[in-house]
C-alpha positions as CSV (number, residue, x, y, z in Angstrom):
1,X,134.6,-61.6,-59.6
2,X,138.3,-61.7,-60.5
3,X,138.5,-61.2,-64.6
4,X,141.0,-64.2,-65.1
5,X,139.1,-66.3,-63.2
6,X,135.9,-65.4,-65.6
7,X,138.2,-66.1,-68.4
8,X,139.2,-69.0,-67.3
9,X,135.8,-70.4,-66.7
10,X,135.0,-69.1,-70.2
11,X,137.3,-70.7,-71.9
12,X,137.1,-74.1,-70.3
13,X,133.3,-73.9,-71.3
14,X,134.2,-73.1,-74.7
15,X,136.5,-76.4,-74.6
16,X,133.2,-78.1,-73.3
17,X,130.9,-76.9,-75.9
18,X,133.3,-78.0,-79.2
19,X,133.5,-81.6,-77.3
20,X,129.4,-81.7,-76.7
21,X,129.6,-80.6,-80.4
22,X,131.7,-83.5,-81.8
23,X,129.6,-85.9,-79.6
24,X,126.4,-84.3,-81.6
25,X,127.7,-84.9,-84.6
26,X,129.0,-88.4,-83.9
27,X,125.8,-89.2,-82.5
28,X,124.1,-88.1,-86.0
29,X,126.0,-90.7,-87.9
30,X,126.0,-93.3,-85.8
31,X,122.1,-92.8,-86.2
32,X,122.3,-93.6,-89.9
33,X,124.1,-96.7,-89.5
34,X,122.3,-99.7,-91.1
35,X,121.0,-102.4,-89.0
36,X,120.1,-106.3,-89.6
37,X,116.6,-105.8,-88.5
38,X,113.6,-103.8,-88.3
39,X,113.7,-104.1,-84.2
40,X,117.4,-103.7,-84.0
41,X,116.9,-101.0,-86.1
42,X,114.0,-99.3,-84.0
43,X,116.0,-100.3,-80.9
44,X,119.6,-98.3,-82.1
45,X,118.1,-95.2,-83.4
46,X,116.1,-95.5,-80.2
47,X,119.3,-95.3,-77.7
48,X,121.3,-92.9,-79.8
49,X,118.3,-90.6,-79.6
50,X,118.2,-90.5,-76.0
51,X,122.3,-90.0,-76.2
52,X,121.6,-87.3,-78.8
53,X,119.1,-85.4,-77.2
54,X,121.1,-85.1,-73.8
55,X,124.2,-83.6,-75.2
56,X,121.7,-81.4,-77.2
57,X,120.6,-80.2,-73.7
58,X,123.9,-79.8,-72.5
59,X,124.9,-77.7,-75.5
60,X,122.4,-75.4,-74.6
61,X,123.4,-75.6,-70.7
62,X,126.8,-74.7,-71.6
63,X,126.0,-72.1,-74.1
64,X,123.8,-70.1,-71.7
65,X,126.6,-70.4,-69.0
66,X,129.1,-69.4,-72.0
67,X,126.7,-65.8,-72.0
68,X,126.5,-65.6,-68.5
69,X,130.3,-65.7,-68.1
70,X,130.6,-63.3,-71.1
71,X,127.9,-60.7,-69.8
72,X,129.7,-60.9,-66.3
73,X,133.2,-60.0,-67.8
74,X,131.7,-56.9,-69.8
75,X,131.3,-55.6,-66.5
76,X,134.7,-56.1,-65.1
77,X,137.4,-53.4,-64.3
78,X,141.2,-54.3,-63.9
């Protein structure tokens, strides 16, 4: 594989991860936010949860493919 091209990819995964990261952290405060109602409260934390725990599985998607990209350029000769 052609070195820029691996750090290219890298990069752009890294630009991925810090955005999945802000969404996390969002996602955690909007989780706290106080409701009217029991149900609406049951019904919020409920949602955000699902939103919270797919960008806590894409974190770890892109991390992994932020290794694999890394271990592949270790290898690499100009």
């Amino acid at each position: 594989m052609n070195a820029a091209w691996i750090e290219q990819t890298e990069a752009f995964l890294k630009q991925k991860l810090d955005y999945v990261a802000k969404r996390i952290s969002r996602l955690g405060e909007l989780m706290e936010l106080p409701m009217g109602t029991q149900a609406a409260a049951t019904l919020w934390r409920e949602r955000v949860g699902f939103y919270l725990a797919f960008f806590e599985k894409l974190s770890a998607q892109l991390s992994a493919s932020v290794q694999i990209a890394g271990s592949r350029n270790c290898g690499q000769r100009n």
